[in-house]
C-alpha positions in Angstrom: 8.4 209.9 131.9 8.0 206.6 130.4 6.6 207.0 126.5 3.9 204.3 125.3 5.0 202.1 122.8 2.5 201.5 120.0 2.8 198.9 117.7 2.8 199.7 113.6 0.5 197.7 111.7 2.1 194.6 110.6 1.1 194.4 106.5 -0.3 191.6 105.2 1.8 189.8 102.9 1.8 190.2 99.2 -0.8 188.2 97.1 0.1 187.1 93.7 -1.8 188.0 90.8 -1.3 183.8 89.6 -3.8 183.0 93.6 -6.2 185.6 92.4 -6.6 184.6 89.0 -7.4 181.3 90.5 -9.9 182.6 92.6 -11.3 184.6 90.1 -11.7 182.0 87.4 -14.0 180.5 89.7 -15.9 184.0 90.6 -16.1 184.9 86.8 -19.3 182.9 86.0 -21.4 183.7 88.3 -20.4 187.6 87.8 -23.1 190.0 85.6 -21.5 191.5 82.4 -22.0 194.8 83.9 -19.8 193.9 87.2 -17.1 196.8 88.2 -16.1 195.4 91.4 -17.1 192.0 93.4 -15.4 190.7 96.6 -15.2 187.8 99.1 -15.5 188.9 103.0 -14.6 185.8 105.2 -15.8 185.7 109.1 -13.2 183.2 110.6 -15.2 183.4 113.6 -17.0 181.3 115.2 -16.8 179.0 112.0 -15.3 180.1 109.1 -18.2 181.6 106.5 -17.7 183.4 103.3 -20.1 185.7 101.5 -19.8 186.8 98.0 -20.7 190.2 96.2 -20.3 192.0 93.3 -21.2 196.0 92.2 -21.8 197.5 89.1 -21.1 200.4 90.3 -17.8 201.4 92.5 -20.2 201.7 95.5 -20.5 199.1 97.9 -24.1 200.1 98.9 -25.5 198.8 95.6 -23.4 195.6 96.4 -25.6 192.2 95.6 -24.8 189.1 96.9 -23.9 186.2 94.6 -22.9 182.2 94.1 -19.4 181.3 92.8 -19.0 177.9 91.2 -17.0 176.6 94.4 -17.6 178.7 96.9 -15.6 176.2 99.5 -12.5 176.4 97.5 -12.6 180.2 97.1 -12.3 180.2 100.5 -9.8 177.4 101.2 -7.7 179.4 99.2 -8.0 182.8 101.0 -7.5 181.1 104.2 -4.7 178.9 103.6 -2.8 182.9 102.4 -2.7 182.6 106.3 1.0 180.6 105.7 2.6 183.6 104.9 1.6 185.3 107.3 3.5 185.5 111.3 1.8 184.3 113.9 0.6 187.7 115.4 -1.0 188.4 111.5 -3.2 185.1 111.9 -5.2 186.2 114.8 -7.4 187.7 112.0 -11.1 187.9 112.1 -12.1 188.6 108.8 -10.5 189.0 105.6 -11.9 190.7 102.3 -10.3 190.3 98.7 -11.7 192.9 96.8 -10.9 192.3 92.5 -12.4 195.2 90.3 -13.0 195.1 86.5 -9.4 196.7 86.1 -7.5 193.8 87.1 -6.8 195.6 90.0 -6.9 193.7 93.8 -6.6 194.3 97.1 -6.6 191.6 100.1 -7.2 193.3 103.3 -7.9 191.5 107.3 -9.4 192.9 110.2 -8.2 192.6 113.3 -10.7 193.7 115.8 -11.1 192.4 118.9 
């Protein structure tokens, strides 16, 4: 009997806290003074597109879309995270960075086929 090998999920690498309070500099402005949680979801395919939300709640159903001062760079930035990763980790198609009012972040890709 031959057992099936499955492979563990590879982690994504750490992000520094310096990358995402670069990222968030730019988010800052064009977040509500009621925010609790906002995040960037990038498609990387066909193109690469980025949409931007924020909550003022902790639900994502109430989520409303918004404009960050540089919405390219945000997303140059996320994107070019891809040097640390390996090869097989790359093959992503979409990545979210979620940042809540805590300081607290969390990037996290999706690898779905």
């Amino acid at each position: 009997m031959v057992a099936a090998v499955v492979p563990a999920p590879v982690a994504p690498p750490k992000l520094d806290a310096k990358t995402v309070e670069q990222i968030f500099s730019c988010l800052a402005p064009g977040l509500p003074q009621d925010w609790k949680r906002t995040w960037i979801t990038i498609i990387a395919e066909p193109a690469v597109t980025a949409k931007f939300y924020f909550t003022a709640s902790l639900r994502d159903e109430d989520a409303e879309e918004f404009v960050p001062c540089n919405a390219q760079e945000i997303t140059r930035q996320i994107v070019n995270l891809n040097g640390g990763l390996t090869a097989e980790q790359r093959r992503w198609k979409s990545a979210r960075l979620m940042i809540d009012s805590e300081g607290e972040f969390e990037l996290k890709y999706d690898y779905a086929k």
